[in-house]
C-alpha positions, 0 to 999 in steps of 0.5 A, spaced: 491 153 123 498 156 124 498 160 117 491 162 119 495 165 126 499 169 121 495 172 118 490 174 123 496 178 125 497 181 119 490 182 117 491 191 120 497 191 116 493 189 110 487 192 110 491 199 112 495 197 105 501 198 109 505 191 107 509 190 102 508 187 096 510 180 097 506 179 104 500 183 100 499 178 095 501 171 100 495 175 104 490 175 098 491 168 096 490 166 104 483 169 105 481 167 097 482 160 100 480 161 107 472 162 108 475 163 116 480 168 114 474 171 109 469 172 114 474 177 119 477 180 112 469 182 110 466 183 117 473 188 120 472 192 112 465 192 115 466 195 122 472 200 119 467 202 114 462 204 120 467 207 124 468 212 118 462 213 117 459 214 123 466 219 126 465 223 119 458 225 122 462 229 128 467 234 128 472 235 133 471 239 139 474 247 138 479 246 144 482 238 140 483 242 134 488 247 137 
């Protein structure tokens, strides 16, 4: 569980692309071999794949863009 405590951590960085690539491959072999850590990875791409394609659908205010 505590590996798991470290990945979750981790999980944004990672879904970002923004860790190196020594975290980038520990955290792979984790969530291949973690069913828990497997359903977060898939339902958080899920929910960052919604997000985008709902806000691509808007445009920002006039007065934002300025």
């Amino acid at each position: 569980m505590t590996e798991c405590r470290a990945v979750v951590h981790l999980l944004g960085a990672y879904l970002d692309g923004q860790l190196d690539a020594v975290n980038m491959l520990e955290i792979e072999e984790h969530v291949a071999a973690c069913e828990d850590c497997r359903e977060r990875v898939e339902l958080d791409r899920a929910t960052r794949a919604t997000l985008k394609r709902e806000l691509s659908k808007e445009s920002a205010p006039d007065g934002m863009r300025a």
